[in-house]
mmJSON file of the N, C-alpha and C atoms, coordinates in Angstrom:
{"data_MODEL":{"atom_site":{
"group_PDB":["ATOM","ATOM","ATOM","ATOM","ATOM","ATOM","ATOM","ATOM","ATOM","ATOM","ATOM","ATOM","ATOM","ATOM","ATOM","ATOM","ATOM","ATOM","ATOM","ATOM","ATOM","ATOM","ATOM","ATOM","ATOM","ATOM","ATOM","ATOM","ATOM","ATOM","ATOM","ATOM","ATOM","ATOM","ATOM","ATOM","ATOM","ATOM","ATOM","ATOM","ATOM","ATOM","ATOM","ATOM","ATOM","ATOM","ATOM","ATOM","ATOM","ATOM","ATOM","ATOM","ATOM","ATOM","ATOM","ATOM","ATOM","ATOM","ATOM","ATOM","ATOM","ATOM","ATOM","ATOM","ATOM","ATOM","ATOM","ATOM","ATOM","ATOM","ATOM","ATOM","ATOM","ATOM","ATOM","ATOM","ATOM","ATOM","ATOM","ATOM","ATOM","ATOM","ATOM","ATOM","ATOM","ATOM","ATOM","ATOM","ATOM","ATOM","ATOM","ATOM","ATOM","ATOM","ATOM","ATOM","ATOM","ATOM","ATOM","ATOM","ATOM","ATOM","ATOM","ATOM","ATOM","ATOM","ATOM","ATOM","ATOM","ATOM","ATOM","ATOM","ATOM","ATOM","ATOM","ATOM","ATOM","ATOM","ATOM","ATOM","ATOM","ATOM","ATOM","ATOM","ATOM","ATOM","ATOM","ATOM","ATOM","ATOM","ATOM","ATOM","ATOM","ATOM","ATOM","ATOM","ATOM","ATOM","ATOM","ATOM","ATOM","ATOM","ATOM","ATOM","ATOM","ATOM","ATOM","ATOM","ATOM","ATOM","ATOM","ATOM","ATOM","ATOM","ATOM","ATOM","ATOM","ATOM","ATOM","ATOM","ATOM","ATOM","ATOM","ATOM","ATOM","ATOM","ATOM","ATOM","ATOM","ATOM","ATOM","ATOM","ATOM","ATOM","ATOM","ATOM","ATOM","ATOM","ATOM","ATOM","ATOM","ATOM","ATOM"],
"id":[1,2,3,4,5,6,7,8,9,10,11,12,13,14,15,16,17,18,19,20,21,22,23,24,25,26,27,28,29,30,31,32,33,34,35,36,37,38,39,40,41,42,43,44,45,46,47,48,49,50,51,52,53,54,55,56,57,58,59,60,61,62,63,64,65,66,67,68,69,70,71,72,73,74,75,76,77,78,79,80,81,82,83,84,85,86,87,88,89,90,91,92,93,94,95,96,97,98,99,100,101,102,103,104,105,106,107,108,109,110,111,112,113,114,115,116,117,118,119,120,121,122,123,124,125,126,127,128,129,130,131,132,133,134,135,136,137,138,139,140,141,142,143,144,145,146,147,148,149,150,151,152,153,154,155,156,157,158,159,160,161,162,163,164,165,166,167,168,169,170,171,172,173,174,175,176,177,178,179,180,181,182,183],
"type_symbol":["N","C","C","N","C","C","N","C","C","N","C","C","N","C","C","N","C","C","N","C","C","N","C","C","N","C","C","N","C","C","N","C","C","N","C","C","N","C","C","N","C","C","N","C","C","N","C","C","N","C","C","N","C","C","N","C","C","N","C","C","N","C","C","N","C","C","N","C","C","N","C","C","N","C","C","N","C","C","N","C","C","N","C","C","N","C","C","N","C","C","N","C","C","N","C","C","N","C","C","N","C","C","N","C","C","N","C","C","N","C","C","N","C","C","N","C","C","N","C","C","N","C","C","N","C","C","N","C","C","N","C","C","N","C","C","N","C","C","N","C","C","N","C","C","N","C","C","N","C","C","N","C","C","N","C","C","N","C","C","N","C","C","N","C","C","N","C","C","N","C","C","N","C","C","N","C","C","N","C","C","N","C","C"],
"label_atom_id":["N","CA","C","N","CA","C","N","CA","C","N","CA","C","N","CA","C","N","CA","C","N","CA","C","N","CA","C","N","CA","C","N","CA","C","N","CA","C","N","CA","C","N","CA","C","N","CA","C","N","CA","C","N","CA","C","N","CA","C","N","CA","C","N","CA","C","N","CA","C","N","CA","C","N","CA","C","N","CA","C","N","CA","C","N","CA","C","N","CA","C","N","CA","C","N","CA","C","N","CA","C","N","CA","C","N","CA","C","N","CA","C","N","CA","C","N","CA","C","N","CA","C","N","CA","C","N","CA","C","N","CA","C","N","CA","C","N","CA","C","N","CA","C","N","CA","C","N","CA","C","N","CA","C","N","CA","C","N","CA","C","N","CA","C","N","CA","C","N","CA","C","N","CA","C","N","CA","C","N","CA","C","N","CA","C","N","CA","C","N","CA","C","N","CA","C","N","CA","C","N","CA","C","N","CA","C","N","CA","C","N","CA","C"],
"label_alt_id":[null,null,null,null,null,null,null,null,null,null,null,null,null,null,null,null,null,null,null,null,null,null,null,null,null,null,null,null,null,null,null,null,null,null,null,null,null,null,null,null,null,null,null,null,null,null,null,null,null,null,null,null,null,null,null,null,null,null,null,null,null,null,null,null,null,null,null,null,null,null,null,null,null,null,null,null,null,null,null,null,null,null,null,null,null,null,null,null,null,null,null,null,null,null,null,null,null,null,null,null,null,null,null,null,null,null,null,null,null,null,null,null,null,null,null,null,null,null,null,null,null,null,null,null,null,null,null,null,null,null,null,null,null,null,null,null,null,null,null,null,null,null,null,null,null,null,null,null,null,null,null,null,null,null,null,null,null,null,null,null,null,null,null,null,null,null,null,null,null,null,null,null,null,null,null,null,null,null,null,null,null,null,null],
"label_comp_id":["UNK","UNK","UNK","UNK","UNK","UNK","UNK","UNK","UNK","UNK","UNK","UNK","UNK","UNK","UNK","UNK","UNK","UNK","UNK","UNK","UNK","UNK","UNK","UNK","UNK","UNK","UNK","UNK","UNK","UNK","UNK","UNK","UNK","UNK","UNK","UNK","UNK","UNK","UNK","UNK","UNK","UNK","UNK","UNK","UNK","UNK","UNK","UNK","UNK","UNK","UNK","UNK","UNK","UNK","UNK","UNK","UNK","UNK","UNK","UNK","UNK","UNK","UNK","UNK","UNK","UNK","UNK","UNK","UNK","UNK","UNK","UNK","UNK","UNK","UNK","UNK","UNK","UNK","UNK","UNK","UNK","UNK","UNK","UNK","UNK","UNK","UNK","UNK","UNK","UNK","UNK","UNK","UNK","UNK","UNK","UNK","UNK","UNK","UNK","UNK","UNK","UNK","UNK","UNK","UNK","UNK","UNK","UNK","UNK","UNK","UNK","UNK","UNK","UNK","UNK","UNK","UNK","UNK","UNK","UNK","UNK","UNK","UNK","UNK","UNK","UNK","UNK","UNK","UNK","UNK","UNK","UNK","UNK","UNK","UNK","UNK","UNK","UNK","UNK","UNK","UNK","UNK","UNK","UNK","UNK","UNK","UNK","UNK","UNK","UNK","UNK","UNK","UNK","UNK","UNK","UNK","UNK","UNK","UNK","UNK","UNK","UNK","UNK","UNK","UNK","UNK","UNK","UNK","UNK","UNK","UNK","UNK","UNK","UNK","UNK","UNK","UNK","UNK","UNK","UNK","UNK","UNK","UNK"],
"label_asym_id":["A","A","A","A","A","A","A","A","A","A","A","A","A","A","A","A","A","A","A","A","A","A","A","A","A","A","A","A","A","A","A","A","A","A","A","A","A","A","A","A","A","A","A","A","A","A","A","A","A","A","A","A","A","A","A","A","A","A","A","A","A","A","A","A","A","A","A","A","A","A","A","A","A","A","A","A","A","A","A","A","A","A","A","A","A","A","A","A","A","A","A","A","A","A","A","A","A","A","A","A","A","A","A","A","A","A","A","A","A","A","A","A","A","A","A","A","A","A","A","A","A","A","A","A","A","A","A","A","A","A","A","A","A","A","A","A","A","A","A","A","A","A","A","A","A","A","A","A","A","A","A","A","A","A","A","A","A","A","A","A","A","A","A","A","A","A","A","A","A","A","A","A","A","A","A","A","A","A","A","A","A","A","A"],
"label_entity_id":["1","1","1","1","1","1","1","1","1","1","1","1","1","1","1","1","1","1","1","1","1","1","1","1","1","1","1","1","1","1","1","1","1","1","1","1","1","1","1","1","1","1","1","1","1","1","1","1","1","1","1","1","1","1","1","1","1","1","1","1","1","1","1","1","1","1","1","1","1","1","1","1","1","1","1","1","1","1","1","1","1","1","1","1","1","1","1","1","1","1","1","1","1","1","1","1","1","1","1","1","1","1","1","1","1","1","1","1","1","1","1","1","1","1","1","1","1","1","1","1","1","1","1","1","1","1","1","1","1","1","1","1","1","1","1","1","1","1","1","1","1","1","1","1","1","1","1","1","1","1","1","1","1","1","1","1","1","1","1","1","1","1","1","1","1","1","1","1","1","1","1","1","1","1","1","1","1","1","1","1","1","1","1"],
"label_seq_id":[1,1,1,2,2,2,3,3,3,4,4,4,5,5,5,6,6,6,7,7,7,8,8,8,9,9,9,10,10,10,11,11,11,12,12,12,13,13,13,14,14,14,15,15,15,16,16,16,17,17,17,18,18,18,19,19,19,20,20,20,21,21,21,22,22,22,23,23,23,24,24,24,25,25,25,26,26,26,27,27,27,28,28,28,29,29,29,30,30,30,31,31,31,32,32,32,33,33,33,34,34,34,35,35,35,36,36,36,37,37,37,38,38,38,39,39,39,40,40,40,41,41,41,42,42,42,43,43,43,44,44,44,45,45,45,46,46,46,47,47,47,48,48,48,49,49,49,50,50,50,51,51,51,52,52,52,53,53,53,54,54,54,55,55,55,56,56,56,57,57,57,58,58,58,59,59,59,60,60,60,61,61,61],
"pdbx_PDB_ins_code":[null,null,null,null,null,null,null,null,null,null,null,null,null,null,null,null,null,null,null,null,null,null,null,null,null,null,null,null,null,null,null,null,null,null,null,null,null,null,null,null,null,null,null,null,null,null,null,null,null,null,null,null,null,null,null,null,null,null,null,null,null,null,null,null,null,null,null,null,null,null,null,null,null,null,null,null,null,null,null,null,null,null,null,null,null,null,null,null,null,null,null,null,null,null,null,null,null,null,null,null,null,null,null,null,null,null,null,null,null,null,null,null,null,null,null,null,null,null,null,null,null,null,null,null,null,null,null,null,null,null,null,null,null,null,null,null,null,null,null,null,null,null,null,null,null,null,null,null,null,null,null,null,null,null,null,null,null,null,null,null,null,null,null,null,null,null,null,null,null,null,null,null,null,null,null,null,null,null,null,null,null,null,null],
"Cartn_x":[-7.369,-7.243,-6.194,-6.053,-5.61,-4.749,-3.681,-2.72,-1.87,-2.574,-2.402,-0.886,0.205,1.45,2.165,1.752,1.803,1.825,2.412,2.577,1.993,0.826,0.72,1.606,2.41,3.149,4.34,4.801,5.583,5.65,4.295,3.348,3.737,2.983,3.106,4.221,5.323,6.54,7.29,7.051,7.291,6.395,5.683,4.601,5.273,5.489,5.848,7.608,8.484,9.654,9.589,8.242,8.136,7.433,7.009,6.329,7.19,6.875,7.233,6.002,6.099,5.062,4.058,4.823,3.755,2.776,3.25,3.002,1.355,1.72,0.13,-0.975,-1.244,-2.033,-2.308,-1.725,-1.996,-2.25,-1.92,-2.153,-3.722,-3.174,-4.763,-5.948,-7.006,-8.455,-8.463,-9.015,-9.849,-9.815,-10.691,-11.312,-10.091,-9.833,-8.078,-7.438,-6.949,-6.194,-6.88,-7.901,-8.361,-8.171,-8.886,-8.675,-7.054,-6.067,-5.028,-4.473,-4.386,-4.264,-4.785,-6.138,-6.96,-6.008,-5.16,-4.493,-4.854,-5.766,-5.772,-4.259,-3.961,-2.85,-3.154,-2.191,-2.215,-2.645,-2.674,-2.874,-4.316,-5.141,-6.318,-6.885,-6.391,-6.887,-6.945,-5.705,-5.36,-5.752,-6.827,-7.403,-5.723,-6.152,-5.187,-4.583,-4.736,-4.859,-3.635,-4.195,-3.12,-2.271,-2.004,-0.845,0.178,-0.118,0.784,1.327,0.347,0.765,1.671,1.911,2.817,4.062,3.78,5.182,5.808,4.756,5.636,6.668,6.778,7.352,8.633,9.699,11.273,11.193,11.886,12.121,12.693,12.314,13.015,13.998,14.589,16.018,17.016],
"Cartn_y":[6.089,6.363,7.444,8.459,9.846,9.381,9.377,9.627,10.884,11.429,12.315,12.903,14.194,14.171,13.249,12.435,11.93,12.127,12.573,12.568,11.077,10.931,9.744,9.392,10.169,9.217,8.627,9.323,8.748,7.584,7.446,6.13,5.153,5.478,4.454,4.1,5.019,4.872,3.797,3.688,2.914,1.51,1.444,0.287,-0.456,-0.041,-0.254,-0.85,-0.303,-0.87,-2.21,-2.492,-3.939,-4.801,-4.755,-5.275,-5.197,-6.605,-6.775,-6.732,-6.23,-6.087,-7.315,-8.149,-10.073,-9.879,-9.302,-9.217,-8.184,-7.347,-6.482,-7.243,-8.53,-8.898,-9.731,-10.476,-11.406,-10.339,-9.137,-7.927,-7.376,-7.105,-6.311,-7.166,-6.854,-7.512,-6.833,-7.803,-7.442,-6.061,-5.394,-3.599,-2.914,-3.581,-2.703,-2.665,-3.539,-3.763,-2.111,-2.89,-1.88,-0.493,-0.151,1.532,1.737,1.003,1.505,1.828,0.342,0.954,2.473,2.684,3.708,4.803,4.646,6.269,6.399,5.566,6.419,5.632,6.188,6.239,4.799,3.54,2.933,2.81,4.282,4.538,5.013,4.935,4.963,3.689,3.141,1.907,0.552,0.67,-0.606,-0.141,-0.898,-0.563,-0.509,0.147,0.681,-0.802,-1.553,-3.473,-3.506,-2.927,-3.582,-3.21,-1.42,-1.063,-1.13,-1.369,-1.653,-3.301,-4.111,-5.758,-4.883,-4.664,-4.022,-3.166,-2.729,-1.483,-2.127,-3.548,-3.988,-5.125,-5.563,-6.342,-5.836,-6.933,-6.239,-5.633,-4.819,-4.355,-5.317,-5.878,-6.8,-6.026,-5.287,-4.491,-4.691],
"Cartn_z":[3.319,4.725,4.905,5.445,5.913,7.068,7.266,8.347,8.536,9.645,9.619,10.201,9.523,9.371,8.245,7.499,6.562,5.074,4.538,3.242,2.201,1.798,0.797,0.237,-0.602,-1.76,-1.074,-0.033,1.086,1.749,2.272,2.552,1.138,0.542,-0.949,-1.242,-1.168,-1.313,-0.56,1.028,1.803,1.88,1.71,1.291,-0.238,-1.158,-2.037,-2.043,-1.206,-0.828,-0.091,0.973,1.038,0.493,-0.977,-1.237,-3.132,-3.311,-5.471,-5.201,-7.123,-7.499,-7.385,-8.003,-7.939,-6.375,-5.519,-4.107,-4.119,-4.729,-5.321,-5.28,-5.827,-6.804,-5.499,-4.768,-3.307,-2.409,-1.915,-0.78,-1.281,-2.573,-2.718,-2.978,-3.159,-3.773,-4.593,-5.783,-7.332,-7.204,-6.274,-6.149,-5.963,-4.927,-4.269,-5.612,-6.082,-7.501,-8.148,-8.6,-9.759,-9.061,-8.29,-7.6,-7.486,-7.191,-7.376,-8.773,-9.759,-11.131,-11.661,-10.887,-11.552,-11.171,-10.147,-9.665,-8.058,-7.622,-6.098,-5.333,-3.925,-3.291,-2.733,-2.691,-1.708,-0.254,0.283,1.947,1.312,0.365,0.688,0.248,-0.264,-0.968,0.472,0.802,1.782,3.357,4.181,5.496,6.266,7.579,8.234,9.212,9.13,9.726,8.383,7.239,5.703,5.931,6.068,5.98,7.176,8.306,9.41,9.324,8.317,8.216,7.537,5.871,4.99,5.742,6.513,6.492,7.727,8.672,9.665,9.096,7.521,6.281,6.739,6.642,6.586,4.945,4.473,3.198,2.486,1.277,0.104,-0.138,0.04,-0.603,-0.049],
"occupancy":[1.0,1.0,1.0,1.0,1.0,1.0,1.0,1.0,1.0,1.0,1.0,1.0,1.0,1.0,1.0,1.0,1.0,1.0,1.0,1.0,1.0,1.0,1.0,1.0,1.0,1.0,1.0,1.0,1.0,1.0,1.0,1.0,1.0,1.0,1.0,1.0,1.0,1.0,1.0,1.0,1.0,1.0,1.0,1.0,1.0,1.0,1.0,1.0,1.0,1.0,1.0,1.0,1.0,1.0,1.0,1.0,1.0,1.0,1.0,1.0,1.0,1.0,1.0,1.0,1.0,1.0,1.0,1.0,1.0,1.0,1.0,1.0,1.0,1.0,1.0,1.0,1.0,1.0,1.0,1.0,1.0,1.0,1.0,1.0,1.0,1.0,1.0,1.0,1.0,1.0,1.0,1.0,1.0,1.0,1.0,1.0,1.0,1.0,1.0,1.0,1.0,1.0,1.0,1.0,1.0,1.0,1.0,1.0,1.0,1.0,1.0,1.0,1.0,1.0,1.0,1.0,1.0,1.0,1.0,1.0,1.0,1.0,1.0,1.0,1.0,1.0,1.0,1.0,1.0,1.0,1.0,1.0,1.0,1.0,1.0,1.0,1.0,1.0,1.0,1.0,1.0,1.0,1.0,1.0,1.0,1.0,1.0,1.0,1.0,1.0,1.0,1.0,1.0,1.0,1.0,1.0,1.0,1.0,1.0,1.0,1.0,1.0,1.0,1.0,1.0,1.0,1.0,1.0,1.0,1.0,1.0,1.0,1.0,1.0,1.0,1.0,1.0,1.0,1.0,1.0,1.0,1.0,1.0],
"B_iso_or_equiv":[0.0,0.0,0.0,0.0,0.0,0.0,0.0,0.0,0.0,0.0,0.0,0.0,0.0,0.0,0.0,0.0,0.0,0.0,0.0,0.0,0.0,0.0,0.0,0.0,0.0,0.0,0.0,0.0,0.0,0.0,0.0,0.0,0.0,0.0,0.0,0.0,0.0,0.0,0.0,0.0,0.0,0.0,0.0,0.0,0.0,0.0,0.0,0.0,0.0,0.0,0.0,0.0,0.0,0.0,0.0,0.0,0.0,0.0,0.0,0.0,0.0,0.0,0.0,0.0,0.0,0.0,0.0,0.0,0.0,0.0,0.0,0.0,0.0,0.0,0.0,0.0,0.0,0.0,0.0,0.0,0.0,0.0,0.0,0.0,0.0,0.0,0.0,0.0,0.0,0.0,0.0,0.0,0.0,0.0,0.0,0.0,0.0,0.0,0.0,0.0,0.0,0.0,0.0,0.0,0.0,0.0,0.0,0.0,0.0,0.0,0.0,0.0,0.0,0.0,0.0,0.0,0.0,0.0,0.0,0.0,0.0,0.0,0.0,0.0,0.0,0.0,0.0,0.0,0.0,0.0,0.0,0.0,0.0,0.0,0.0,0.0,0.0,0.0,0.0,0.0,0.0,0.0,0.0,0.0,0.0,0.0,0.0,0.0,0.0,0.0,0.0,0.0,0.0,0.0,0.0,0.0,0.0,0.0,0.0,0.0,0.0,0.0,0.0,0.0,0.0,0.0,0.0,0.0,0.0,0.0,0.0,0.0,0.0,0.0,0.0,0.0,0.0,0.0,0.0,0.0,0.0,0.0,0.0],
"pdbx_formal_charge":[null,null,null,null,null,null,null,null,null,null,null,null,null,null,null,null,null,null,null,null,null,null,null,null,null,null,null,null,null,null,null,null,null,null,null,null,null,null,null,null,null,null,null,null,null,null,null,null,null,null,null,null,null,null,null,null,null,null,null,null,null,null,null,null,null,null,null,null,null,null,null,null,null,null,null,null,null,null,null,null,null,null,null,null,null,null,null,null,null,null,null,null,null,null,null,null,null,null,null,null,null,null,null,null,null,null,null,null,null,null,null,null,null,null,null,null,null,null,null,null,null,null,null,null,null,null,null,null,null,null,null,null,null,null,null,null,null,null,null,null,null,null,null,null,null,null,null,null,null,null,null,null,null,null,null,null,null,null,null,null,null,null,null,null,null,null,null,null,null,null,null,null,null,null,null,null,null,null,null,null,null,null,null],
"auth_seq_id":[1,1,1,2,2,2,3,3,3,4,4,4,5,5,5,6,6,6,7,7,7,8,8,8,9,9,9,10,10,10,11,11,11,12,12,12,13,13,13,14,14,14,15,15,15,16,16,16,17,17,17,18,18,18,19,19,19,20,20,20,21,21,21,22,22,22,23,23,23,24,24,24,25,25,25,26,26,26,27,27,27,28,28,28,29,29,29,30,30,30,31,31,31,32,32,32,33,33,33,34,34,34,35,35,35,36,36,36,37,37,37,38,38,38,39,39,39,40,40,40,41,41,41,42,42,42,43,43,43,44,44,44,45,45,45,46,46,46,47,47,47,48,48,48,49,49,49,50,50,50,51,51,51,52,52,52,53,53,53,54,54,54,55,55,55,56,56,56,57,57,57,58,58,58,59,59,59,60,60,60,61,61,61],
"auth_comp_id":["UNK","UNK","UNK","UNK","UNK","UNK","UNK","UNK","UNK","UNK","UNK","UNK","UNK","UNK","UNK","UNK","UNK","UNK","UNK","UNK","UNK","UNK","UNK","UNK","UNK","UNK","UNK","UNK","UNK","UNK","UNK","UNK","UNK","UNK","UNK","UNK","UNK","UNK","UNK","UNK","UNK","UNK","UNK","UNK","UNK","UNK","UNK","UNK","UNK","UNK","UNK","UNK","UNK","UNK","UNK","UNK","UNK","UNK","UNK","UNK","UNK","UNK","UNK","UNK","UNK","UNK","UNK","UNK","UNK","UNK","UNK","UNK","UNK","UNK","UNK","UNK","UNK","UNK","UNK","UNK","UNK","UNK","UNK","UNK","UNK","UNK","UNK","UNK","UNK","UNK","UNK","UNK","UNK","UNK","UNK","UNK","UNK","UNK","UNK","UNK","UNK","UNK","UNK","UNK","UNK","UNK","UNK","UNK","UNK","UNK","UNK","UNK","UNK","UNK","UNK","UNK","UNK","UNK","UNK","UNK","UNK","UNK","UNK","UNK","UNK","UNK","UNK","UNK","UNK","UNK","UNK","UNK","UNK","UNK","UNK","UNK","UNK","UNK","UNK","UNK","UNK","UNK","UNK","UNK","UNK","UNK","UNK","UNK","UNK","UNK","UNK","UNK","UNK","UNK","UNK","UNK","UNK","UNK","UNK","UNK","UNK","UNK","UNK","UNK","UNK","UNK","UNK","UNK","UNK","UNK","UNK","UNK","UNK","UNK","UNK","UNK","UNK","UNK","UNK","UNK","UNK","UNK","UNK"],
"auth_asym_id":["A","A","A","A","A","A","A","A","A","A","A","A","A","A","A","A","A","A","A","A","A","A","A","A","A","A","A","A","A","A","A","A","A","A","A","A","A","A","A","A","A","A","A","A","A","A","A","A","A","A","A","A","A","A","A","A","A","A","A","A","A","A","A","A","A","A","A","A","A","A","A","A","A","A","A","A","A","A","A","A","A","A","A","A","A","A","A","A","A","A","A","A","A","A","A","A","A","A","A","A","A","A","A","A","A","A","A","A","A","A","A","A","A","A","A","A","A","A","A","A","A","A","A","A","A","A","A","A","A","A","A","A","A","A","A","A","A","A","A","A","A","A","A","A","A","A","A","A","A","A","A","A","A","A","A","A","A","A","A","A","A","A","A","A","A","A","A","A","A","A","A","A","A","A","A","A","A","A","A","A","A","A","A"],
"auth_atom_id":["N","CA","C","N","CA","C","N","CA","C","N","CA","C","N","CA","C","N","CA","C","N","CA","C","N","CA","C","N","CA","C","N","CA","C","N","CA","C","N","CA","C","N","CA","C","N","CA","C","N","CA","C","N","CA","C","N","CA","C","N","CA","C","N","CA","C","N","CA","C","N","CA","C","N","CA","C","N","CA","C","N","CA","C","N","CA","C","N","CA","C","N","CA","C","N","CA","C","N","CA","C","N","CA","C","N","CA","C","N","CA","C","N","CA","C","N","CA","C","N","CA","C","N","CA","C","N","CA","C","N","CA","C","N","CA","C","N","CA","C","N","CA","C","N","CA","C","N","CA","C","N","CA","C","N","CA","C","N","CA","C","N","CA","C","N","CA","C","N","CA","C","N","CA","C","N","CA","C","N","CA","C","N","CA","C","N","CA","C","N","CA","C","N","CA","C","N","CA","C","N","CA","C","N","CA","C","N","CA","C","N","CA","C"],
"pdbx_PDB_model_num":[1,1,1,1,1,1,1,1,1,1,1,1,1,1,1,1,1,1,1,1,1,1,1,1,1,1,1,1,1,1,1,1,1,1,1,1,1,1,1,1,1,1,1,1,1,1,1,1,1,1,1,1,1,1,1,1,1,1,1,1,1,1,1,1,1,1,1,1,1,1,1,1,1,1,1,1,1,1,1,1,1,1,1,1,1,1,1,1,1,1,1,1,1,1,1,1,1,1,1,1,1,1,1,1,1,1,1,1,1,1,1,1,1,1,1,1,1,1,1,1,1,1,1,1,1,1,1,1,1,1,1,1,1,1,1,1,1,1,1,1,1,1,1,1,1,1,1,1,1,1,1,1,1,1,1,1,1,1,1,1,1,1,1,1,1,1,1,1,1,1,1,1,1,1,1,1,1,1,1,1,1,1,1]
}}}
């Protein structure tokens, strides 16, 4: 998914600050999983419902 003014790895970056890894494996599905391992960006992998649940997460840090 494309947000636009957005930088992906930025996105990912911030998605990834609220979320451990163990947390991957419960957020994503089987597919999600795999397409991310494979290399695509989180902000295309996770529907736009995912990533606003995710980035509305207080930060684990």
């Amino acid at each position: 998914m494309s947000i636009p003014g957005y930088d992906p790895a930025d996105l990912d970056r911030i998605i990834l600050a609220r979320l451990d890894e163990d947390d991957l494996g419960t957020v994503l599905s089987p597919e999600q999983l795999r397409r991310y391992e494979a290399g695509e960006d989180l902000v295309d992998v996770l529907s736009e419902e995912e990533i606003r649940d995710v980035v509305g997460r207080r930060s684990k840090s």
